[in-house]
C-alpha positions as CSV (number, residue, x, y, z in Angstrom):
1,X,64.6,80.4,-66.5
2,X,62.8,76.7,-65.2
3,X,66.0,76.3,-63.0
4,X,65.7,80.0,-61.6
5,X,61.9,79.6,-60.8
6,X,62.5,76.3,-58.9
7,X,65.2,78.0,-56.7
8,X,62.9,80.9,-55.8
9,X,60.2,78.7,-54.9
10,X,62.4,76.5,-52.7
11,X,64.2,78.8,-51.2
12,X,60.7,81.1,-50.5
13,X,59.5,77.6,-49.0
14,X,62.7,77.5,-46.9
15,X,62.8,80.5,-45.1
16,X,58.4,80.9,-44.4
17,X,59.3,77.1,-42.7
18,X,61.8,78.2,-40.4
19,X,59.6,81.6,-39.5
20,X,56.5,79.2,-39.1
21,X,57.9,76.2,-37.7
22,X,55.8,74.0,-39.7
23,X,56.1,72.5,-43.6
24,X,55.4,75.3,-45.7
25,X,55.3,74.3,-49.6
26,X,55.5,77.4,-52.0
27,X,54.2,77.8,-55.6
28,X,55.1,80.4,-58.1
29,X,53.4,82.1,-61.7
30,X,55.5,84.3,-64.2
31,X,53.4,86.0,-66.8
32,X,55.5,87.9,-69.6
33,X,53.7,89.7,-72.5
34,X,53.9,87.8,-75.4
35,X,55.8,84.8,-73.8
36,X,53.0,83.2,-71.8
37,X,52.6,81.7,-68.4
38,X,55.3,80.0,-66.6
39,X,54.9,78.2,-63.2
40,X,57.1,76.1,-60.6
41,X,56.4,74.4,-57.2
42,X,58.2,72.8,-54.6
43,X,56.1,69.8,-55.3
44,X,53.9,68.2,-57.8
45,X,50.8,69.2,-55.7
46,X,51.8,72.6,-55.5
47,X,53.0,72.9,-59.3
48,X,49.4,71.4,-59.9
49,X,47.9,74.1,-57.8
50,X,49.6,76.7,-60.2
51,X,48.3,75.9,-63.5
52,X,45.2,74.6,-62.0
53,X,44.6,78.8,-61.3
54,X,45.5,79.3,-65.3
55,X,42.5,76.9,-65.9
56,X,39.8,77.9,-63.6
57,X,40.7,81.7,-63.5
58,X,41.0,82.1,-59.6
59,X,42.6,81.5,-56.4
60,X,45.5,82.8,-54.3
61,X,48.1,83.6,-57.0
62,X,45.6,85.0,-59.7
63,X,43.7,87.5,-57.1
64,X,47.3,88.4,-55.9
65,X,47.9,89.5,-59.6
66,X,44.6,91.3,-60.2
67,X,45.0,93.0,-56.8
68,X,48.6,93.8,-56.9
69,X,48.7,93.3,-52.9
70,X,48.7,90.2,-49.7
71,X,45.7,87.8,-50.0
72,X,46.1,85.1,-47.0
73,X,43.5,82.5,-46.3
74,X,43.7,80.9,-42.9
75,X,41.2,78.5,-42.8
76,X,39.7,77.1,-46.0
77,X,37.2,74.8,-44.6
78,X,35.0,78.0,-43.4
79,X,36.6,80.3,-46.4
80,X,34.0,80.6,-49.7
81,X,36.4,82.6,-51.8
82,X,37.5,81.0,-55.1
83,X,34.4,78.5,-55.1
84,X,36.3,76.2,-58.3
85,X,39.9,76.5,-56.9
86,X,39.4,75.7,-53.5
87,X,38.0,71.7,-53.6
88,X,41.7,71.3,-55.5
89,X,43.4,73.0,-52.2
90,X,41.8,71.1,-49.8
91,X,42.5,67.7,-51.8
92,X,46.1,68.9,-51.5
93,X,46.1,68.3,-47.7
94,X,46.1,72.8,-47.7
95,X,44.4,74.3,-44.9
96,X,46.6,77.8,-45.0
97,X,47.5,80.0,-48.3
98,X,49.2,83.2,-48.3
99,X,49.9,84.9,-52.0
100,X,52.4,87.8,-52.6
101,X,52.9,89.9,-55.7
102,X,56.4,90.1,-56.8
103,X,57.3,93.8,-57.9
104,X,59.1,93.8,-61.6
105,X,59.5,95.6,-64.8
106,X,56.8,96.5,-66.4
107,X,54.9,93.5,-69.0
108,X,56.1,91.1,-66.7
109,X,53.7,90.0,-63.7
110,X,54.8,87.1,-60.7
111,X,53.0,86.2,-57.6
112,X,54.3,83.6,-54.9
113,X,51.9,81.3,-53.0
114,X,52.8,79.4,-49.5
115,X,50.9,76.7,-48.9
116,X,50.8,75.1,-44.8
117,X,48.5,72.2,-44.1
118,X,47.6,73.5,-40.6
119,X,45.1,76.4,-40.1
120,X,46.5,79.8,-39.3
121,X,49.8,78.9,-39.9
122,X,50.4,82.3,-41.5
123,X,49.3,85.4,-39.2
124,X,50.6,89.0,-39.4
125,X,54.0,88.3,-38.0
126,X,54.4,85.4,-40.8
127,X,52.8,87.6,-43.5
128,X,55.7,90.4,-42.4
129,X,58.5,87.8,-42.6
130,X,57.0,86.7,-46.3
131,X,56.7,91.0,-47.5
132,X,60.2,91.1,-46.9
133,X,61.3,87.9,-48.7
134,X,59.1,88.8,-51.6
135,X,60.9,92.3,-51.7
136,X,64.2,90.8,-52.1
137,X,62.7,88.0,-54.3
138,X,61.6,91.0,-56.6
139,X,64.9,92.2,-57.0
140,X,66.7,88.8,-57.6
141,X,63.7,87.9,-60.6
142,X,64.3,91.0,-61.9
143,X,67.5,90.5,-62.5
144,X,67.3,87.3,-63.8
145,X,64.9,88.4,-66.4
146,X,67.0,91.0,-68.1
147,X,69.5,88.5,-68.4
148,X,67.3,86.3,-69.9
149,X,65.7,89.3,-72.2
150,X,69.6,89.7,-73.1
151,X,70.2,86.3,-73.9
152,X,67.0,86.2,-76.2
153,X,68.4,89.6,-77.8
154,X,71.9,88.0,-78.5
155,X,70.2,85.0,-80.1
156,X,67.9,87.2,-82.5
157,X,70.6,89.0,-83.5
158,X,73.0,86.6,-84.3
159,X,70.1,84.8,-86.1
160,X,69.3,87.9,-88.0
161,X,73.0,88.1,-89.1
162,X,73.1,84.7,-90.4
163,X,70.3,85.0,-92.2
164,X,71.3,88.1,-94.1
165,X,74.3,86.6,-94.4
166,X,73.1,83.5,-96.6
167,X,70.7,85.8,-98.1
168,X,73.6,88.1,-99.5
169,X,75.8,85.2,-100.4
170,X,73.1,83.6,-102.5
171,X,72.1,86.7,-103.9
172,X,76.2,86.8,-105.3
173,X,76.0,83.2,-106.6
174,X,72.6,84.1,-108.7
175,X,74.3,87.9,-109.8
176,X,77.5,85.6,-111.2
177,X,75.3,82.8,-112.2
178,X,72.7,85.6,-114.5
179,X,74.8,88.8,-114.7
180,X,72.2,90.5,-113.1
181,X,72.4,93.3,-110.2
182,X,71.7,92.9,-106.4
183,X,68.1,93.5,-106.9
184,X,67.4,91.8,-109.3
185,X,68.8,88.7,-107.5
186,X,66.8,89.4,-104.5
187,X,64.0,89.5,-106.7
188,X,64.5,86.0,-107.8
189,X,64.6,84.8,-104.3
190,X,61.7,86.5,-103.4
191,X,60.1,85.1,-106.0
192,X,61.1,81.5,-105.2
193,X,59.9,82.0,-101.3
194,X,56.7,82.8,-102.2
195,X,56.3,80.1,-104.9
196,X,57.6,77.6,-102.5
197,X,55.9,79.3,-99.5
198,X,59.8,79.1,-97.9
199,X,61.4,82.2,-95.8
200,X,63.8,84.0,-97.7
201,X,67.2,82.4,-95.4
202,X,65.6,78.6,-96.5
203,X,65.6,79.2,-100.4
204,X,68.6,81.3,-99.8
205,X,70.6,78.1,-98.0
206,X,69.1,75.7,-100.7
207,X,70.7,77.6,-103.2
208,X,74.4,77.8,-101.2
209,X,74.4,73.8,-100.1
210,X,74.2,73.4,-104.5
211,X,77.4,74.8,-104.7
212,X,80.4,73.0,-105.7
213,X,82.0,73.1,-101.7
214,X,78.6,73.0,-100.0
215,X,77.3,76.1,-97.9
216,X,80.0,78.1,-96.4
217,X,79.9,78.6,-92.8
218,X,79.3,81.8,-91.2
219,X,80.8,82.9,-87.8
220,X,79.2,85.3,-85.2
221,X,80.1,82.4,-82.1
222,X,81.1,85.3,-79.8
């Protein structure tokens, strides 16, 4: 997901510098529900600039968000929007911002921010060009998200497999071991995690690496 953020950015950065003619630097947020903030930059002073924003709650990319449309600033000497953000942009040698939302799934919110260090570097006809690279940027994030949402689903589930798997292996060695049923044996785990204050899989592998060949290995690799 890093690696995909930092070829959005540089690409976005790419193509708004040959539309403007000038150095355009581009930032980037990615907020997921329950997964946090994520940010990239073509640089470290625009990577600053975006989780500076997550710390002082404003400026081009956090408005962009709460807005859901184009905020462009052309001229942040004379500007007085975002009064904390805005000494850090003009430290940064940033005279010119212009922040996009990207469209995706919903939970998950993105915005883009170009950065130019001359004033009105991005009027309407730059703001058009940037609309339409956001629009395909949209489509590209989108897609790498569900394949990272499938990724994260693949791992859970093979987790979740070996972990029932050790569980049910253990819970044989304890039914041999006491003559006792399924439940029974579960019980005694249970028992064991809470006394230990262990998850179930960690008393169940402590109980398999005792055995006489060590823990057996389970296989879900594909």
């Amino acid at each position: 997901m890093a690696e995909s953020l930092e070829i959005l950015v540089q690409m976005a950065a790419a193509v708004l510098s040959r539309t403007t003619g000038e150095r355009v630097e581009c930032g980037l947020v990615l907020h997921r529900i329950k997964r946090g903030y994520a940010t990239a930059g073509t640089g470290i002073q625009t990577a600053r600039l975006a989780r500076l924003e997550q710390e002082v709650r404003e400026g081009p990319l956090t408005e962009a968000l709460a807005g859901g449309g184009t905020v462009a600033m052309n001229h942040a000497a004379t500007d007085f929007r975002w009064a904390r953000f805005r000494p850090y942009l003009r430290d940064a040698g940033f005279n010119s911002v212009l922040a996009l939302r990207l469209r995706l799934a919903e939970g998950t919110d993105a915005a883009l921010a170009f950065f130019a260090a001359e004033d009105q570097a991005f009027p309407l006809q730059v703001i058009a060009e940037a609309r339409s690279f956001a629009d395909a940027a949209s489509r590209g994030l989108r897609l790498v998200l569900e394949m990272d949402a499938a990724r994260t689903r693949a791992s859970d589930l093979k987790s979740a497999l070996e972990s029932r798997t050790s569980i049910d292996i253990a819970c044989g060695v304890i039914m041999a071991q006491n003559r006792c049923s399924y439940n029974e044996a579960i019980a005694i785990i249970a028992k064991a995690s809470s006394y230990r204050n262990i998850k179930l899989r960690k008393v169940a592998e402590g109980i398999l690496e005792n055995l006489p060949g060590g823990a057996p290995n389970t296989h879900f690799e594909h």
